[in-house]
C-alpha positions as CSV (number, residue, x, y, z in Angstrom):
1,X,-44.6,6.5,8.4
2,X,-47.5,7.6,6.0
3,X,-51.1,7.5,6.4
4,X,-52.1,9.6,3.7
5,X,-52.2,7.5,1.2
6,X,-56.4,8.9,1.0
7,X,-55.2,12.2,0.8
8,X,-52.7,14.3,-1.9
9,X,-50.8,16.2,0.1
10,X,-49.4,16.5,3.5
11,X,-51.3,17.6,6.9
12,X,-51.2,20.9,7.7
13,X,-48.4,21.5,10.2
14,X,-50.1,23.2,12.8
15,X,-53.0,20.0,12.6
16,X,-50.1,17.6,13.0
17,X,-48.7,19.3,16.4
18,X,-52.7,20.0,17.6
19,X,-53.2,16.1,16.6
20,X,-50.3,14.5,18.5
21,X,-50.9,12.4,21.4
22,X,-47.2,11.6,22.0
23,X,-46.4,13.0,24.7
24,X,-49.3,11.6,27.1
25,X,-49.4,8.1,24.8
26,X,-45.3,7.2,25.5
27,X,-46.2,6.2,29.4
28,X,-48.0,3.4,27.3
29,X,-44.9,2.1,25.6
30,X,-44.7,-0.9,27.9
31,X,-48.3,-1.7,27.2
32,X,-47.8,-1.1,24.0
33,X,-44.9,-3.3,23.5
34,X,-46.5,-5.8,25.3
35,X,-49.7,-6.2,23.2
36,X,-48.1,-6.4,19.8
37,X,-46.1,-9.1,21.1
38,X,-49.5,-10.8,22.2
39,X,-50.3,-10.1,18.3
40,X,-47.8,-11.3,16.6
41,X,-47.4,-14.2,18.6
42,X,-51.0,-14.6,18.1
43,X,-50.4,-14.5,14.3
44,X,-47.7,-16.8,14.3
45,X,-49.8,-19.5,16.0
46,X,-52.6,-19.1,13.8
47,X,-50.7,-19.2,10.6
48,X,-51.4,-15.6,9.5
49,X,-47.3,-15.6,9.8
50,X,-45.1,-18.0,10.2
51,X,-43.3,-18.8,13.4
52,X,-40.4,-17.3,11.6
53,X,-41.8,-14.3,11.3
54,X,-43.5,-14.6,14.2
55,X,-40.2,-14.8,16.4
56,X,-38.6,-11.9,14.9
57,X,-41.0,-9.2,15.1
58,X,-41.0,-10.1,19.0
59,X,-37.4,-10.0,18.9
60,X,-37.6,-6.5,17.2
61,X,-40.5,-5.1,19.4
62,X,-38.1,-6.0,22.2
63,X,-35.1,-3.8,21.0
64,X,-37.7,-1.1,20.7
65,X,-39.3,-1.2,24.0
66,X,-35.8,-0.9,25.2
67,X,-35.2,1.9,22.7
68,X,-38.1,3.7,24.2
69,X,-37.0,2.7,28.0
70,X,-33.6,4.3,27.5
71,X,-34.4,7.2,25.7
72,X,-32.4,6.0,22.3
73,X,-35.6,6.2,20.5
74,X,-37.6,9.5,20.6
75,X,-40.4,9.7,18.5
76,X,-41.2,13.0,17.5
77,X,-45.0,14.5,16.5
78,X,-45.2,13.4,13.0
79,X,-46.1,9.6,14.1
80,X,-49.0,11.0,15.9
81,X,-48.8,8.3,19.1
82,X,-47.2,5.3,20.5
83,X,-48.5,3.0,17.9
84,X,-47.5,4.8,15.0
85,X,-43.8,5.5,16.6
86,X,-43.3,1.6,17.8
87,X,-44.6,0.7,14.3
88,X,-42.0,2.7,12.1
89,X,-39.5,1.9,14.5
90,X,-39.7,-1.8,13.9
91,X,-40.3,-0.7,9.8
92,X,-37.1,0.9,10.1
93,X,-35.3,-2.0,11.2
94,X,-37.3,-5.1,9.5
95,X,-38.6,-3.9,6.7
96,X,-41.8,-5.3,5.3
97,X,-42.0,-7.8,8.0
98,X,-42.9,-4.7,10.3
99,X,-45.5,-3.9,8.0
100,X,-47.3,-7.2,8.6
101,X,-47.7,-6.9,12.6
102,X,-50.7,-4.3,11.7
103,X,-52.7,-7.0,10.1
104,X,-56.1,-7.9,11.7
105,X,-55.7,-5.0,14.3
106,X,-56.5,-1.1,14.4
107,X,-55.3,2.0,16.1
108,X,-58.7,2.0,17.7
109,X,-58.1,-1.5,19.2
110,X,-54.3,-0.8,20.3
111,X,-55.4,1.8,22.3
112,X,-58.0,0.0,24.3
113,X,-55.6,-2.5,24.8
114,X,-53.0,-0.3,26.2
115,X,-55.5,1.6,28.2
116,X,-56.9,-1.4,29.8
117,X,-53.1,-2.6,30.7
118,X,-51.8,0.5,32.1
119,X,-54.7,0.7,34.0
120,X,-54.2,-3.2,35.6
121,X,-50.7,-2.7,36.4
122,X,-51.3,1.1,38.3
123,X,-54.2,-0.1,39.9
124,X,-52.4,-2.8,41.6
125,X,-50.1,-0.2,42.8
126,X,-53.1,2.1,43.8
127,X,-54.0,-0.7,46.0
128,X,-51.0,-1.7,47.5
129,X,-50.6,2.3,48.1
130,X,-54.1,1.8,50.1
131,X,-53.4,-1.2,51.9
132,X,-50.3,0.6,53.4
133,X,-52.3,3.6,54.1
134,X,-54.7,1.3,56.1
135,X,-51.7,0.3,57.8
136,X,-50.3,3.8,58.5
137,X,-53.8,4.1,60.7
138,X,-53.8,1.2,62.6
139,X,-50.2,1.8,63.8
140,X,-51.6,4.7,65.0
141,X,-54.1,3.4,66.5
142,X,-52.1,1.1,68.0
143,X,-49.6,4.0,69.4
144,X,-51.9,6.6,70.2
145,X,-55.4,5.2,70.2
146,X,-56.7,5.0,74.1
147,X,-56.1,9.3,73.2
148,X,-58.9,10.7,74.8
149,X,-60.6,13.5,72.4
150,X,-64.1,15.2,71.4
151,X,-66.3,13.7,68.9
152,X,-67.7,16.1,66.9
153,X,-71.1,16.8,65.0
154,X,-71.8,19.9,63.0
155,X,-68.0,20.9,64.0
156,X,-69.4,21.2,67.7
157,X,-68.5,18.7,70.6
158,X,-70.9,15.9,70.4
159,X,-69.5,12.9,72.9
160,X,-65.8,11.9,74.2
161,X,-64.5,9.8,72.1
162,X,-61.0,7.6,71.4
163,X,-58.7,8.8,69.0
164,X,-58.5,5.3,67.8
165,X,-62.4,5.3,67.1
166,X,-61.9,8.6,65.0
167,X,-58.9,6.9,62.7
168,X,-60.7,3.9,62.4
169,X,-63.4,5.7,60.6
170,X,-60.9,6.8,58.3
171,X,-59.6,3.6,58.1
172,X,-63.1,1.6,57.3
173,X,-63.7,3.7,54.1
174,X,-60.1,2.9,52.7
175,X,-61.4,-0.7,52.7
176,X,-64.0,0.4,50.6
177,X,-62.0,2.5,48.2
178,X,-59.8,-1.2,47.6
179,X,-63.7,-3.0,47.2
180,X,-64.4,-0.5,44.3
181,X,-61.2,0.1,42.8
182,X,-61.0,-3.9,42.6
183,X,-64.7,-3.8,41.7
184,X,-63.4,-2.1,38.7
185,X,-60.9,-4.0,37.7
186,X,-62.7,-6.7,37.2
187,X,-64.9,-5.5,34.6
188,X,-62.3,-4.0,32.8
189,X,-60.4,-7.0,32.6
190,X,-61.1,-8.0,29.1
191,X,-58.9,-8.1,26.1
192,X,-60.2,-5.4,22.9
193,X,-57.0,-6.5,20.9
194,X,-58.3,-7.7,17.2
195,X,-61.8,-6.2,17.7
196,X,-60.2,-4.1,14.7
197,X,-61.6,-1.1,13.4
198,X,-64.9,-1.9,15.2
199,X,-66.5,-5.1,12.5
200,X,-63.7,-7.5,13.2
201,X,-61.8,-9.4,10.5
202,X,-61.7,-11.7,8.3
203,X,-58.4,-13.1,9.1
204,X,-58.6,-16.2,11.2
205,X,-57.4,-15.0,14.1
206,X,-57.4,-16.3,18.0
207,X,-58.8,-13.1,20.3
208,X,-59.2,-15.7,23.0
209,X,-55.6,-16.6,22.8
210,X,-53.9,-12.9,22.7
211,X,-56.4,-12.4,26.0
212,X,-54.9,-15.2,27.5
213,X,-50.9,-14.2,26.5
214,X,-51.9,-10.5,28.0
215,X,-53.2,-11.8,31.0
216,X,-56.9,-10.8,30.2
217,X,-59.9,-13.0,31.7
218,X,-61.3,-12.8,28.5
219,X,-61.8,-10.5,25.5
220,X,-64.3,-7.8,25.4
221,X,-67.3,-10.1,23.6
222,X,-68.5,-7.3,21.0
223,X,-66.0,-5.2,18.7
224,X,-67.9,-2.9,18.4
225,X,-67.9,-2.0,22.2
226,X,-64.3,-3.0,22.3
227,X,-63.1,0.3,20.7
228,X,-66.1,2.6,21.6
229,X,-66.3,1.7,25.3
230,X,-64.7,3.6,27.8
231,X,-66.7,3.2,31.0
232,X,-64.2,1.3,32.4
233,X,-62.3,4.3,32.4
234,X,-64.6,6.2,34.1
235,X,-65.6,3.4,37.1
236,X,-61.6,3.8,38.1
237,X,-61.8,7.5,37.5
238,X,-64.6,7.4,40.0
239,X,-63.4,5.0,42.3
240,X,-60.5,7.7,42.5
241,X,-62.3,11.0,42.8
242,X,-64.4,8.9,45.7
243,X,-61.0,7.6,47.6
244,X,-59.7,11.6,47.3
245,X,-62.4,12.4,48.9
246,X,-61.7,10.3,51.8
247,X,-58.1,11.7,51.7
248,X,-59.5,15.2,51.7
249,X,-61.4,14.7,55.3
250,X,-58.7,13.6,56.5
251,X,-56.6,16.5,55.2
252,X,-58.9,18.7,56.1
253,X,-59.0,17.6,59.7
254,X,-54.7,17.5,60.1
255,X,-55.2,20.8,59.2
256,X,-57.4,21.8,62.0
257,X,-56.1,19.3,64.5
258,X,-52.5,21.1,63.8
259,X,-53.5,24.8,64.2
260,X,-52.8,26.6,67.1
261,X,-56.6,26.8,68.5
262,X,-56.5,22.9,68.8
263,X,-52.7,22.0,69.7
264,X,-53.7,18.2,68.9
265,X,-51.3,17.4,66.4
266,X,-47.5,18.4,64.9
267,X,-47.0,17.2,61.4
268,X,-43.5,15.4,60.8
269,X,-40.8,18.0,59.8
270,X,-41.0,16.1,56.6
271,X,-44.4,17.1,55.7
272,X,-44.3,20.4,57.3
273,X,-43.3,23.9,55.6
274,X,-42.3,27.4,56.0
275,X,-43.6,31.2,55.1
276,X,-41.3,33.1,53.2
277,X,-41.5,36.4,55.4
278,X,-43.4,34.9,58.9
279,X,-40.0,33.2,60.7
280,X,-42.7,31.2,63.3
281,X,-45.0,28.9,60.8
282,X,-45.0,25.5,60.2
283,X,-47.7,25.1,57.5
284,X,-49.1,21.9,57.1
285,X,-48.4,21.9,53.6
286,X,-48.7,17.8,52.7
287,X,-52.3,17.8,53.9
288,X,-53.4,20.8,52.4
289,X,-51.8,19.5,48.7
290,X,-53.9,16.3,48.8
291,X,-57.1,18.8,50.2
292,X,-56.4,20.6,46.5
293,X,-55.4,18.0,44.2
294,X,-58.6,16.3,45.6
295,X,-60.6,18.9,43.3
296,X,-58.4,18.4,40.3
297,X,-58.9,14.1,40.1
298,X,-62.9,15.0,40.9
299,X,-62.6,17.4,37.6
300,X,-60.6,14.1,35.7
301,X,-63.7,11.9,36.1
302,X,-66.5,14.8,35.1
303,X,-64.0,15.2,31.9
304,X,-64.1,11.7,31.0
305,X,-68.3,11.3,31.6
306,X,-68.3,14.7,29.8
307,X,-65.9,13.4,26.8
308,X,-68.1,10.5,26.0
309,X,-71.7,11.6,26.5
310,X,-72.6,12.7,23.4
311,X,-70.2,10.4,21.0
312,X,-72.0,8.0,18.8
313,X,-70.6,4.3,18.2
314,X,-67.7,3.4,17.9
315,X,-64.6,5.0,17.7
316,X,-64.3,9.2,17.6
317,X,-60.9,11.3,18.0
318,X,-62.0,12.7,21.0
319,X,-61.2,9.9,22.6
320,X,-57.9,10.5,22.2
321,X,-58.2,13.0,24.8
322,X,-58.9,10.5,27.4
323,X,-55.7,9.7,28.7
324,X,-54.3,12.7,30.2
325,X,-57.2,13.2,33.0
326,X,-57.0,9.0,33.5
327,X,-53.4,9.1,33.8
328,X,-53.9,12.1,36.5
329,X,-56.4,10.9,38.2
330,X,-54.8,7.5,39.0
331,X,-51.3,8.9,39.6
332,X,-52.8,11.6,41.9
333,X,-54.6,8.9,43.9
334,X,-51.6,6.8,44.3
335,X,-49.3,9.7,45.2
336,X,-51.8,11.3,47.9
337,X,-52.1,7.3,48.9
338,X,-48.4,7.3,49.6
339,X,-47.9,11.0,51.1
340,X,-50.6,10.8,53.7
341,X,-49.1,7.6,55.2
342,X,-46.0,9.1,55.6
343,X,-47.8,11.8,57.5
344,X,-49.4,9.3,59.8
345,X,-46.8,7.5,60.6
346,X,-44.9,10.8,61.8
347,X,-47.2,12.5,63.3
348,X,-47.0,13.9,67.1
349,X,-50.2,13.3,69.0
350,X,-50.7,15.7,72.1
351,X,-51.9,12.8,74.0
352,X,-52.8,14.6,76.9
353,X,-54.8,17.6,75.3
354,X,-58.0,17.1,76.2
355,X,-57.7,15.0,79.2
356,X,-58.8,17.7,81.8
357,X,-60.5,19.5,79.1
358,X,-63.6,17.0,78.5
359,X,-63.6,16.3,82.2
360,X,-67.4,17.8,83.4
361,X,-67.5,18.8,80.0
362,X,-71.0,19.1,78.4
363,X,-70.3,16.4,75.9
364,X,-70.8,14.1,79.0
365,X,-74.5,15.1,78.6
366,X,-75.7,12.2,76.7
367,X,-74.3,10.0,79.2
368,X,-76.8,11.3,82.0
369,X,-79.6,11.1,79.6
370,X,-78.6,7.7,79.2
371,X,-78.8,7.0,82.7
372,X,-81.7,8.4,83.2
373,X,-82.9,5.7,80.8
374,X,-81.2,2.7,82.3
375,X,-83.5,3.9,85.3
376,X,-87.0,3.8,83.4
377,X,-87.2,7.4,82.2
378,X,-88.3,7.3,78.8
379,X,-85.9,9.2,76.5
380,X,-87.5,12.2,75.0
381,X,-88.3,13.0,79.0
382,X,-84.5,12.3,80.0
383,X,-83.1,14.2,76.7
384,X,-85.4,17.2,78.0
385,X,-84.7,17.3,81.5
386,X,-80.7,16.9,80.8
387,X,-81.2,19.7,78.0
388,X,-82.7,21.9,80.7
389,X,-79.6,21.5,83.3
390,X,-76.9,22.3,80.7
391,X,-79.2,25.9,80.0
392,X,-79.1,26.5,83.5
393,X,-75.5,25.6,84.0
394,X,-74.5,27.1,80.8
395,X,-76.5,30.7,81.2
396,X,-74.5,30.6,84.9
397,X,-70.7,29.9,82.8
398,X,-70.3,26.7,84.8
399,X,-70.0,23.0,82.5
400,X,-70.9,19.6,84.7
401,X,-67.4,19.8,86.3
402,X,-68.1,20.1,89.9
403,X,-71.9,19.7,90.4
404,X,-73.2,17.2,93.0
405,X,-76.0,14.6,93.2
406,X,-78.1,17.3,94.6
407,X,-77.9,19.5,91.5
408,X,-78.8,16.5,89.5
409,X,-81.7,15.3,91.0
410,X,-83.2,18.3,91.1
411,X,-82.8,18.3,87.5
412,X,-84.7,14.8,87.7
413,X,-85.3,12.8,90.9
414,X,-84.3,9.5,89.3
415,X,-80.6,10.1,88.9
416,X,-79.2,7.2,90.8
417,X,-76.1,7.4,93.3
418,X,-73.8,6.5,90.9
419,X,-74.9,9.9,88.8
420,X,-71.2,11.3,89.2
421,X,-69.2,8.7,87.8
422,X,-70.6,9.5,84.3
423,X,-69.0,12.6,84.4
424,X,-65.9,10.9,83.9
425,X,-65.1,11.3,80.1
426,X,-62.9,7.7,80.6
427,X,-65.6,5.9,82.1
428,X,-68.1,7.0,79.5
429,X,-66.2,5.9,76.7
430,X,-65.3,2.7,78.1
431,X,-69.3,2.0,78.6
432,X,-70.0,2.5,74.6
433,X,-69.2,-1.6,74.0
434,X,-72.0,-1.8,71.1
435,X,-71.2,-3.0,68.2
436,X,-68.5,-0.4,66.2
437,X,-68.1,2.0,69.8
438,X,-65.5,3.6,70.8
439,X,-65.1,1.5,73.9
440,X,-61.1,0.6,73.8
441,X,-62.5,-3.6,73.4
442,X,-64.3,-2.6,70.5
443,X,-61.2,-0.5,68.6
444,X,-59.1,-3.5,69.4
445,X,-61.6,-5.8,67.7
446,X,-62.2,-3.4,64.5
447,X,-58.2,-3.0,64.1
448,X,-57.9,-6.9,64.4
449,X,-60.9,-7.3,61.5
450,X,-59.0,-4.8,59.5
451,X,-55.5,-6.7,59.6
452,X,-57.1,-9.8,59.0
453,X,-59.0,-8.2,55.8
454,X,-55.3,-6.5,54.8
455,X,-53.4,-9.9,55.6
C-alpha cells in the first residue's frame, strides 16, 4: 500500500528500512486489531457505513489479527508499521471496503490508541507481578521473620532489629509502586481514537462511543493533545524506573547478605550461578541482573522526557521512536517483578547468624541511653555519657558483652538495677512497640495491614 500519491517517485530504500517501525509496532497488533474494530463498529452505528459494511470489515480484521497471531501474515518494511500492514492486509482481501475503515481517523491517532491499550493491559500485569511480589515478602516474614539481625545506618550497625521489620520495608514501598503505577493509569485512560490528524473531522462520528467499545473512561477531550501527548507514557515510564529502584535495594542487599563476609543468606539453586574457571562460586546472578537492568528502565524514561522536550504540537516522527524504551521499561519491570519473588520465596535464611553475634554488641547502646531517659536523664546528657563508655570499652577491644552494673553506673549513676537486661538484643527489640517498630506485635500488625490492602 502506497502513500505517495504527494510524491513522483518511490522512497529511497535505505529511508524505507531507517523509517520502519515494524518490528517494535507488531507487539501492538492486538491493540491494533482491537481499535479498528471499535472504528468500524463505530462507523457502522453512525451511518458513515452501513451495518453491512460495518460487520465485514470486523469479520476481516478478525482473520487478520489471527493472521498476525500465527505468523501466516508477516508484514515486511515497505508498510512502515502495524497500521499500514493490518490495513493492506484487509485491502488485500476486501477490496475497497478496506479502504473505507481509514475514514475519520489518522496514523497519528491509531498509534495513541494502541499505545494507551498496550499499556492498560501490561500494567495490569505489572501489578499483579507486584502484588505477588508483596506476597513473596510477607511469606517471608511469616517463615523467617522473629530472625534476629543488625539494622544498619551508613552501612554500619545501628540497632538490632527483626528480619521481618527489614522486609517489611521493602514490602511498604511495593505498595506504593501499585499507588503510582495505578495513579497512572488512570489518567491515561482516555480514548484518542478519531482525534484524526490533530483538527478532528468532519464526519459525524461518535468518539464517546469507540471509548466506550475500547473500554476507555472517556476520550482524550482535545485532538490536538490526543496525538501530541505523550506524558502518559512517561508517568508509567517513571513509575517504573521508581519501582526498579526498589528492586535494586533489594538486589543490592541479597548480594551482600549472600557473600561470604555475611553468611545470612543462600540464594535458591534456581537463581544462583557458576564461574567458568573458579569450581567453588555460587554467584548470585538473579539479583545482580535486576541491580543492572535497573539502570537500563531509568535510561527508558530520560529517553522518553528527552524525546519530547523540544517537539512542537502535535504530531512529529520522532515519536515514533517512543515505543521501544516504553515497551522495555514496562517488560523489564514486570520481569524483575516476577524474578525476585521467586528469589524470596527460595531463599535460605541463616536464622541463627547473629544470635550470639549482637549479644553485648554495641548496637545495644541506644537502648542504655534510652534508659537512662526513662530514669529522668535528659537525652543529649544520656547520648553523651553512653557515647563515652563504648570509647572506653572500645579503645580496651571489649563490646557490652560482659560488663556489670558497676561499670555502668560509673558511666552514670542513674542506671537502674535492671541496667543488664537491655543488653539482651531480644529484649530490646521486643521493647520497640511504637507505631511501625520492629517489636514482633508490630510486624504482625504491618503484615496483617498489608494482606488486607493486597486482598
Amino acid at each position: 500500500m502506497s502513500l505517495r500519491g504527494r510524491f513522483g517517485g518511490p522512497a529511497d530504500e535505505a529511508f524505507q528500512r531507517f523509517s520502519s517501525s515494524m518490528e517494535v509496532d507488531l507487539r501492538m497488533a492486538a491493540e491494533e486489531i482491537a481499535a479498528s474494530k471499535a472504528h468500524a463498529t463505530m462507523l457502522g452505528e453512525v451511518g458513515v457505513l452501513t451495518a453491512e459494511e460495518a460487520a465485514r470489515l470486523v469479520e476481516g480484521l478478525d482473520a487478520v489479527g489471527r493472521e498476525l497471531a500465527d505468523g501466516t501474515y508477516r508484514p515486511g518494511d515497505a508498510l512502515e508499521d502495524v497500521h499500514m500492514a493490518v490495513e493492506a492486509r484487509l485491502v488485500g482481501t476486501l477490496g475497497d471496503l478496506g479502504r473505507k475503515l481509514h475514514t475519520a481517523r489518522s496514523r497519528n491517532d491509531q498509534v495513541a490508541t494502541d499505545v494507551r491499550l498496550w499499556l492498560k493491559r501490561r500494567a495490569a500485569e505489572l501489578d499483579a507481578a507486584l502484588a505477588a511480589l508483596v506476597c513473596s515478602l510477607l511469606d517471608r516474614v511469616e517463615a523467617d521473620g522473629r530472625t534476629l539481625m543488625p539494622g544498619y545506618t551508613h552501612l554500619q550497625r545501628g540497632q538490632p532489629i527483626l528480619l521481618g521489620h527489614h522486609l517489611l520495608a521493602h514490602a511498604w514501598p511495593l505498595v506504593r509502586d501499585r499507588g503510582r503505577l495505578a495513579d497512572a493509569v488512570a489518567r491515561l485512560d482516555e480514548c484518542p481514537l478519531g482525534a484524526c490528524a490533530l483538527a478532528g473531522t468532519t464526519h459525524p462520528i461518535d468518539r464517546r462511543r469507540t471509548a466506550e467499545l475500547l473500554g476507555f473512561a472517556r476520550p482524550v477531550a482535545n485532538a490536538m493533545d490526543a496525538v501530541a501527548a505523550r506524558d502518559h507514557e512517561q508517568e508509567v515510564a517513571a513509575a517504573c524506573a521508581i519501582l526498579m529502584t526498589h528492586l535494586s535495594r533489594q538486589a543490592e542487599e541479597l548480594v551482600l547478605w549472600s557473600s561470604a563476609e555475611m553468611r545470612f543468606v543462600r540464594l535458591g539453586e534456581g537463581f544462583a550461578t557458576g564461574s567458568s574457571i573458579m569450581p567453588q562460586k555460587r554467584n548470585p546472578d538473579a539479583a545482580e541482573l535486576v541491580r543492572g537492568k535497573a539502570a537500563r528502565v531509568h535510561g527508558d524514561l530520560v529517553a522518553l522526557l528527552a524525546l519530547v522536550k523540544n517537539l512542537p504540537l502535535a504530531y512529529n516522527r520522532d515519536l515514533q521512536e517512543d515505543r521501544e524504551p516504553l515497551f522495555h521499561a514496562v517488560e523489564t519491570a514486570i520481569d524483575s517483578c516476577r524474578l525476585m519473588a521467586g528469589v524470596w520465596q527460595t531463599l535460605d535464611v541463616a536464622a541463627d547468624r547473629f544470635e550470639a553475634e549482637l549479644a553485648g554488641d554495641f548496637s545495644l547502646a541506644t537502648e542504655l541511653a534510652d534508659l537512662l531517659v526513662e530514669e529522668g536523664v535528659p537525652f543529649r546528657e544520656a547520648h553523651e555519657a553512653v557515647g563515652a563508655l563504648v570509647r572506653r570499652l572500645d579503645d580496651a577491644g571489649r563490646n557490652l558483652s560482659g560488663i556489670d552494673l558497676a561499670t555502668l553506673r560509673a558511666a552514670h549513676a542513674a542506671f537502674p538495677d535492671h541496667a543488664l537486661e537491655c543488653l539482651d538484643p531480644r529484649r530490646a527489640i521486643e521493647r520497640r512497640v511504637s507505631l511501625g517498630g520492629t517489636a514482633w506485635s508490630e510486624v504482625e500488625r504491618q503484615v496483617a495491614d498489608l494482606r488486607d490492602g493486597l486482598a
